[in-house]
Every structure is written in structure tokens, then in C-alpha cells.
PLY file of the C-alpha trace (Angstrom):
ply
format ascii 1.0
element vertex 319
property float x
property float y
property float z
element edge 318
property int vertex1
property int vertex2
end_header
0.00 0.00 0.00
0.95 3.33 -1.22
1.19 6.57 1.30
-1.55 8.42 -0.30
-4.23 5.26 -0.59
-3.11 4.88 3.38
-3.90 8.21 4.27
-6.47 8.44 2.23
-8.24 5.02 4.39
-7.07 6.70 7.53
-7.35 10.30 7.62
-11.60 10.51 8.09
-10.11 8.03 11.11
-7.89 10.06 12.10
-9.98 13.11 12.55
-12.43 11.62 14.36
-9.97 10.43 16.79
-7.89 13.95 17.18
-11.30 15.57 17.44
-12.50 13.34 20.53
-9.08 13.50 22.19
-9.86 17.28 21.96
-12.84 17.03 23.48
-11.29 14.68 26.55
-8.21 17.17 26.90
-11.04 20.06 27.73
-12.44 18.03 30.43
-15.33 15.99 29.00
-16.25 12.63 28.91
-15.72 10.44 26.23
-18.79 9.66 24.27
-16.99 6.43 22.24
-17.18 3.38 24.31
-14.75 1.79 22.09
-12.12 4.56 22.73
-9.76 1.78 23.46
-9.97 0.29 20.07
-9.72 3.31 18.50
-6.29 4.26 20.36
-4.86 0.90 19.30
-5.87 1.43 15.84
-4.08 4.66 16.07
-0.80 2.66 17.17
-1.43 0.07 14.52
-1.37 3.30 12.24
1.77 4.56 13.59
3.63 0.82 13.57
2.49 0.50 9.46
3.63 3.86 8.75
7.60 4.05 10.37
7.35 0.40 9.32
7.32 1.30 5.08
9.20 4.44 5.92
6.61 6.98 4.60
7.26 10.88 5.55
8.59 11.87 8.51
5.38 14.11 8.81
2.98 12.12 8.55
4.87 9.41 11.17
5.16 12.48 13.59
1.72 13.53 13.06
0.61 9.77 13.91
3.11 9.74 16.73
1.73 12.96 18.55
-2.28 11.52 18.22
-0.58 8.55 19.93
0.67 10.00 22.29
-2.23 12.02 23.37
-4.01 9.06 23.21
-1.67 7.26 25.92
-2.26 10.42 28.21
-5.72 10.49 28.01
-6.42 6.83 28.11
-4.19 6.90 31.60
-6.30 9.99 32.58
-9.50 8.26 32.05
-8.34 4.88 34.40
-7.56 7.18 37.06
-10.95 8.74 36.63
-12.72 6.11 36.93
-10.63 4.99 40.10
-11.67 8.31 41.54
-15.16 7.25 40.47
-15.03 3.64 42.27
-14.27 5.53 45.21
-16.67 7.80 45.11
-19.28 4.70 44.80
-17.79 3.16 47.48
-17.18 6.07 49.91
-20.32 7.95 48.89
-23.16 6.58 46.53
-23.67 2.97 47.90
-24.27 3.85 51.77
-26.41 6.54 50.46
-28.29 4.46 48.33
-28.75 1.80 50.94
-29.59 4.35 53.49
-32.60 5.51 50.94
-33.98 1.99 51.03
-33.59 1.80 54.80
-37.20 0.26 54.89
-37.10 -2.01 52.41
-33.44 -3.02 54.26
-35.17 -3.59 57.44
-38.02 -5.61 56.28
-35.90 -8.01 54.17
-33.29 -8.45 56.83
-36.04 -9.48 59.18
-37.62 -11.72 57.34
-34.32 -13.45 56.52
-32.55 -13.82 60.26
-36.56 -13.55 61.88
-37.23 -17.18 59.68
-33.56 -17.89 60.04
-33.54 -17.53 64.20
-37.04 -19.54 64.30
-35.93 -22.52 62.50
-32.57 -22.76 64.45
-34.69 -22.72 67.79
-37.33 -25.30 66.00
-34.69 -27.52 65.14
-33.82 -27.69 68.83
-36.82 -29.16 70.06
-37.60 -31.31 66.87
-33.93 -32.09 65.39
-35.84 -34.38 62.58
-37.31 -31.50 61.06
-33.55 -30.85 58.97
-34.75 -33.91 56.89
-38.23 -32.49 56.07
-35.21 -29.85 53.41
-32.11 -31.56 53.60
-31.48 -34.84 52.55
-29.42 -37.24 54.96
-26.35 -37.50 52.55
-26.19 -33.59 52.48
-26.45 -33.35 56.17
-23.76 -35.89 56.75
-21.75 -33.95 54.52
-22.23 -30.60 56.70
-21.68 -32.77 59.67
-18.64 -33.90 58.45
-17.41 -30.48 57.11
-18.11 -28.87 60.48
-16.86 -31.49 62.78
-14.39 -30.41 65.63
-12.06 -33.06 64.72
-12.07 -32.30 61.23
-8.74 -31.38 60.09
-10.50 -28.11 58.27
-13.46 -27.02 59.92
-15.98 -25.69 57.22
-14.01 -26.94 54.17
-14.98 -30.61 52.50
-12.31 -33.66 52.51
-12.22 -33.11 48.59
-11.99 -29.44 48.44
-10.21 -27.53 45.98
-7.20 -25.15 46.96
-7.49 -22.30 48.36
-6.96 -20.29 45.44
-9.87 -22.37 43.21
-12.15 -22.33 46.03
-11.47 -18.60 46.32
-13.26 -18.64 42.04
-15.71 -20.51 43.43
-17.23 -18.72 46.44
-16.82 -15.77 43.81
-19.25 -17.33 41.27
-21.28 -18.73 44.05
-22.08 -16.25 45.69
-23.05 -13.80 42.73
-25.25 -16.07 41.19
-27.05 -16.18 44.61
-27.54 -12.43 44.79
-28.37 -11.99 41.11
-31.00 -14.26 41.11
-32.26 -12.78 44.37
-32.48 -9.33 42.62
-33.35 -10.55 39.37
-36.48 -12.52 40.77
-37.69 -9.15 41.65
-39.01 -9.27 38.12
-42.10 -11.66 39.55
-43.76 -8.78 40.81
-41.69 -9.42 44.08
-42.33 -12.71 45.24
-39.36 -14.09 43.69
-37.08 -12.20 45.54
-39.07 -12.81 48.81
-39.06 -16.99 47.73
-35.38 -16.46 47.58
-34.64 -14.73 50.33
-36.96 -17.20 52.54
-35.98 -20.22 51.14
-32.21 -18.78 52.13
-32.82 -18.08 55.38
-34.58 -21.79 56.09
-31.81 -23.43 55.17
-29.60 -21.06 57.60
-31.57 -21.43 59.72
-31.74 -25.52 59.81
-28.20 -25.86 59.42
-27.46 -23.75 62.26
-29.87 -25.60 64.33
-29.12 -29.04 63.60
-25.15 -28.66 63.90
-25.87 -26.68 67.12
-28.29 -29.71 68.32
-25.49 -31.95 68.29
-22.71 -29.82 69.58
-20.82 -28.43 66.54
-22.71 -25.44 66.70
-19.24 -23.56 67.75
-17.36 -24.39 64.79
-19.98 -23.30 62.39
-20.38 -19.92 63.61
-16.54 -19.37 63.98
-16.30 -20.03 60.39
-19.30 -17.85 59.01
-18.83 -14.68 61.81
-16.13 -13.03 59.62
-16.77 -14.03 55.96
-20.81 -13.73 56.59
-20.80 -9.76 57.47
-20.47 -9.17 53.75
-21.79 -12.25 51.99
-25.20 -12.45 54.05
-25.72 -8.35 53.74
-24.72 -8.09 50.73
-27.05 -10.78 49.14
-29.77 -8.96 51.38
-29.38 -5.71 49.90
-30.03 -8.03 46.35
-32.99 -9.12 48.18
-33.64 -5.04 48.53
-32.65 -4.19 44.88
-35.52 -6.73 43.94
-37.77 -5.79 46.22
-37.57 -2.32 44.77
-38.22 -3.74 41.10
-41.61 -6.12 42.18
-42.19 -2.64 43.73
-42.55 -0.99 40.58
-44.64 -3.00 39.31
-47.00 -3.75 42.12
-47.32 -0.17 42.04
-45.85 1.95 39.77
-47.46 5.14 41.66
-48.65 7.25 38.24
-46.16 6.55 35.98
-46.43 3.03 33.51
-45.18 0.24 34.63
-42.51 0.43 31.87
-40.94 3.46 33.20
-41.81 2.68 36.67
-39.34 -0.27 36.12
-36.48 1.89 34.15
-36.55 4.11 36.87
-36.09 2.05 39.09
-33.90 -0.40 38.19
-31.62 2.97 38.26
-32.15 3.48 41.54
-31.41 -0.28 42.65
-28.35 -1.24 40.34
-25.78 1.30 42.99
-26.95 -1.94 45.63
-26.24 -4.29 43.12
-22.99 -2.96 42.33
-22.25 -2.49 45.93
-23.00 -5.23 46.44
-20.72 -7.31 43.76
-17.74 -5.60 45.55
-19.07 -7.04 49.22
-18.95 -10.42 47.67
-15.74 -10.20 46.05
-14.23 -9.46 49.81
-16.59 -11.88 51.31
-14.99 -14.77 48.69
-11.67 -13.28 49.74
-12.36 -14.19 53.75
-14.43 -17.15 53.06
-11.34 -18.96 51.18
-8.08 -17.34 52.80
-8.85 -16.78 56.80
-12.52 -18.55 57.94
-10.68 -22.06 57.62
-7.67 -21.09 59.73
-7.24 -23.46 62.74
-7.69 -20.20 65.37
-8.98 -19.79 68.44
-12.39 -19.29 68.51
-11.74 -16.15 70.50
-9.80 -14.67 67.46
-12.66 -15.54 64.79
-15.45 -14.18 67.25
-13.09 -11.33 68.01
-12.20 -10.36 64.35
-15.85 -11.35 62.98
-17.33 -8.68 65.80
-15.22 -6.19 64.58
-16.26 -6.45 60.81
-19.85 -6.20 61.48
-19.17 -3.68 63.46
-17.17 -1.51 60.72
-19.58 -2.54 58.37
-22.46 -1.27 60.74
-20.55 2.09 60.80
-19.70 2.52 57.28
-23.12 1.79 55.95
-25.03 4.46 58.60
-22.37 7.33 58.46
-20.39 6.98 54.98
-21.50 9.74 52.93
-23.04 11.48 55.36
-22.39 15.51 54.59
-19.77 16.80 56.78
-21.04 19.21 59.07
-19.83 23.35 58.97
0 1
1 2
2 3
3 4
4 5
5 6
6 7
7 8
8 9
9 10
10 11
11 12
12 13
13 14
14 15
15 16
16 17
17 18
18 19
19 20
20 21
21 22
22 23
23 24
24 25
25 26
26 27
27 28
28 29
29 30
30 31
31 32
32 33
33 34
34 35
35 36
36 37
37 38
38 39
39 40
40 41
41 42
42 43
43 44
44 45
45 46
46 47
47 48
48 49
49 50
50 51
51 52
52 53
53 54
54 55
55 56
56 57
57 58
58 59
59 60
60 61
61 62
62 63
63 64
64 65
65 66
66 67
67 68
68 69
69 70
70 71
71 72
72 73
73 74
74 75
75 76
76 77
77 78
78 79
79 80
80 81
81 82
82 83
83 84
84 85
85 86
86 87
87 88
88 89
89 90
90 91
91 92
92 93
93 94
94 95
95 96
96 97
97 98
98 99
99 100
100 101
101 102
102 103
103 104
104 105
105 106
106 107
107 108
108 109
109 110
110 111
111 112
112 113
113 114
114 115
115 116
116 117
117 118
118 119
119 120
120 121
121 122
122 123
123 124
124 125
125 126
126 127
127 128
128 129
129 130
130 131
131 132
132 133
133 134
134 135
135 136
136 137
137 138
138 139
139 140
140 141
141 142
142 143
143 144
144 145
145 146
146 147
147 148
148 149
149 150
150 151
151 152
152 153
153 154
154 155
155 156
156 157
157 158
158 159
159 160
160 161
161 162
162 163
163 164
164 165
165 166
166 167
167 168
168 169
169 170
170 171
171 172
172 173
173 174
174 175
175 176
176 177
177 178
178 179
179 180
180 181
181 182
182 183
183 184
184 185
185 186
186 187
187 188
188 189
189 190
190 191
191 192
192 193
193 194
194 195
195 196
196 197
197 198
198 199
199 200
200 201
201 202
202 203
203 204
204 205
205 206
206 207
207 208
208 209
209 210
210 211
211 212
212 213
213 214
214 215
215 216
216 217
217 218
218 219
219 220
220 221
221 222
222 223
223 224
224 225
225 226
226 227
227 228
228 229
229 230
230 231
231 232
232 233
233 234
234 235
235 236
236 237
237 238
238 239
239 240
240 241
241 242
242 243
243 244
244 245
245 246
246 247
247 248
248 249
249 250
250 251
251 252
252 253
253 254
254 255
255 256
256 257
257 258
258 259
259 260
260 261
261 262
262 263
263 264
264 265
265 266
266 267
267 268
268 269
269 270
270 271
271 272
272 273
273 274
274 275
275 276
276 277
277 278
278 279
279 280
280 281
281 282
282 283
283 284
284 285
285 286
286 287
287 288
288 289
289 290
290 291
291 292
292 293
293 294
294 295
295 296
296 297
297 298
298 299
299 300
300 301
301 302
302 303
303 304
304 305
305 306
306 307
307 308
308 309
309 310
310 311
311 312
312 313
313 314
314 315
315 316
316 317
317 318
């Protein structure tokens, strides 16, 4: 290919591309979500042309747009690091503090159902078989036994590391079926979140009933702060969507829904970071062979900074 059929192919390319770099070096946003194709076209560009030696201008023109590129490419990933922690400092306590209600009611109904169940269990310990079948429950038995050589993790578990994948995939799919059943007018969500907390609830009971009750809790205290609230607040985000269209409040149920489904993805996304941490803790520390004054100890303190972060992150400082 000749110089003047290349630039004739990439100039219109070229413009485009020097023309939305000058709108990101002003200080706006760019409006081509495939701005990091288009840079490595530009390089691609710049390779081809030093590559069959054409004019030093053109190579230096290519070279500058390339350049420009790299700066504002690195500007935009530390924007939107500055934006992930504005979500994270700002936006997602707010937004769960603006569905306090809905917060309160699901997290009731999931450790209310949860707590009666456990104390059911105790006074009728066959009632774990009326959900669980006998070879899952010797499995949990055997997972949470005292002796065990790692409390809470199967004989035939993974590594640490793959384990670490799992509770990650796990776990999501948990809490985006629990928002996404939200769809059903609601009742999905609340099917979810019920069904959840029976089997909590059972488990709990029956390993307390015959005396491993200890080692269970030690192992879900830390990891649970952010894996059980966060698939709550999916229970929330749901609950807001069946909301919408139970009773979209003047508006059609179309737009009831689009607005908000806005409003509950920042608890979604919230959410998906909670889990990511609560995978990390789950795989890496809940197995450790520790006191069970350390796990209680360092599980208190993570619902308690939790607790704290959620009410007062956010929050506009006072004058």
C-alpha cells in the first residue's frame, strides 16, 4: 500500500480520533465506548507507517495523536478509580440508606425465619430432613466437625486459590438471582430470600443440636458480614423492582421499572464488591485453625465496621 491510498483510508479516522481526544483534553467525557480500540488502531497506524518508511510528517503527526491518546487513556483509568471511590465512599451507603425500609423488612424476614428454625430444630432435630437430605447433612456434619482437620471446608476441596473462584461465582449467582427474581412482581425475591434463610436457619440448628454449633459460627462470623448483607441488599434491589410493578405510583409500569432499576443497580454494584471481599475471607482466613476467641473477636469487629460505614459513609460533613 501506497502513502496516499493509506492516508487516504485513515485520515476521516484520524480526525475523528484527534477531534475526541480534543474534546477529553477540555475536560469531557468520552462519548466512544470503544475509545480503546480506537487508540490501538491509532498505534497500529503509527507501527504500518515508520514500518514502510513513509514521511517523517505524517509518522510524527501519527506519533503525537498517539501520544495524546496514551495520556488520556491513563487519565481516564484514574478517573474512573476516583469514580469507584466515590461509589464506594459515597453513593452505595447513600443508596442503601434511601432503602432503609425495604433493608429492614428483608433483613427481618431473613434472620426472623432464620432464628425460628434454628430454635425449632432444637426441640424437633428431625425437622432438617423435612429440606435436607441425609447424605447432604452428613456432609455438613462432616465439614463442620471439631475433629475435622479443616473445619468448614470438604475432605475433597479444591485449593485455596480455586475455592477462592468458586465462592466468587457462588455467591453472585445467589444475589443476582435474588435481585433478578424481583421481576415476579416481588415474590421471587421474597421466595429467595426465605428459602435462604430456612436453610440457615436448619443448618445452624441441627449442627448446634449436636454440639458443633461452635465451629460453624466461627467459620461464618467473619466471611458472613459481607456475603449475608450483601445478598440482602439483592434481596432489597428486587424488592424495589416487584415494587414498581406492584405499584408503579402514576407513571407506567414500563418506566416505573427503568426508573427504578436505576435506583437499585448502585446496591447491586455495591454489592458485587461485598462479595468479592466476602470470597476473599471465606477462602483465605474462615478455615484457619484459630482460636475461637480470634474468629469471634475479628468477625465482631467487621460487622461492626460494616455497621458504621453503611449508617455514616457519605453522610455531609457538618460546617
Amino acid at each position: 500500500m501506497k502513502q496516499q491510498q493509506f492516508e487516504q483510508r485513515g485520515r476521516p479516522r484520524w480526525q475523528e480520533f484527534e477531534a475526541l481526544l480534543g474534546r477529553l483534553e477540555a475536560g469531557g467525557r468520552s462519548e466512544a465506548p470503544d475509545y480503546p480500540f480506537r487508540y490501538r488502531r491509532i498505534c497500529q497506524d503509527l507501527a504500518l507507517a515508520r514500518d514502510r518508511r513513509f514521511s517523517r510528517s505524517l509518522v510524527e503527526q501519527l506519533n503525537d495523536l498517539a501520544l495524546r491518546g496514551h495520556r488520556s487513556l491513563y487519565r481516564a483509568r484514574r478517573g474512573s478509580l476516583r469514580e469507584l471511590g466515590a461509589f464506594v465512599g459515597r453513593d452505595f451507603p447513600r443508596a442503601v440508606r434511601a432503602e432503609w425500609r425495604l433493608v429492614l423488612f428483608v433483613t427481618l424476614l431473613f434472620y426472623g425465619s432464620a432464628g425460628v428454625l434454628a430454635g425449632a430444630v432444637q426441640f424437633e432435630p428431625e425437622l432438617v430432613y423435612s429440606f435436607l437430605e441425609p447424605g447432604s447433612v452428613a456432609q455438613l456434619e462432616e465439614m463442620y466437625d471439631p475433629a475435622g482437620a479443616r473445619v468448614g471446608v470438604a475432605p475433597d476441596a479444591q485449593e485455596d486459590l480455586a475455592r477462592f473462584g468458586y465462592y466468587i461465582w457462588n455467591n453472585v449467582s445467589i444475589a443476582f438471582r435474588t435481585f433478578a427474581a424481583g421481576l415476579l412482581f416481588g415474590a421471587g425475591t421474597l421466595f429467595i430470600v426465605t428459602f435462604n434463610a430456612v436453610y440457615l436457619g436448619l443448618v445452624l440448628g441441627h449442627l448446634t443440636q449436636i454440639g458443633f454449633g461452635e465451629p460453624i459460627r466461627t467459620f461464618v462470623i467473619a466471611h458472613g458480614a459481607f456475603e449475608l448483607t450483601a445478598i440482602l441488599f439483592c434481596g432489597v434491589a428486587g424488592m424495589r423492582l416487584g415494587l414498581s410493578l406492584l405499584s408503579p405510583g402514576g407513571r407506567s409500569r414500563r418506566l416505573a421499572l427503568r426508573e427504578d432499576a436505576h435506583r437499585a443497580l448502585p446496591l447491586v454494584y455495591g454489592s458485587a464488591l461485598m462479595l468479592l471481599l466476602a470470597a476473599a475471607i471465606e477462602a483465605f482466613w474462615s478455615p484457619l485453625p484459630l482460636a475461637a476467641s480470634v474468629k469471634y473477636g475479628v468477625g465482631a469487629v467487621l460487622w461492626t465496621l460494616l455497621l458504621l460505614y453503611l449508617l455514616l459513609a457519605g453522610r455531609p460533613r457538618a460546617n
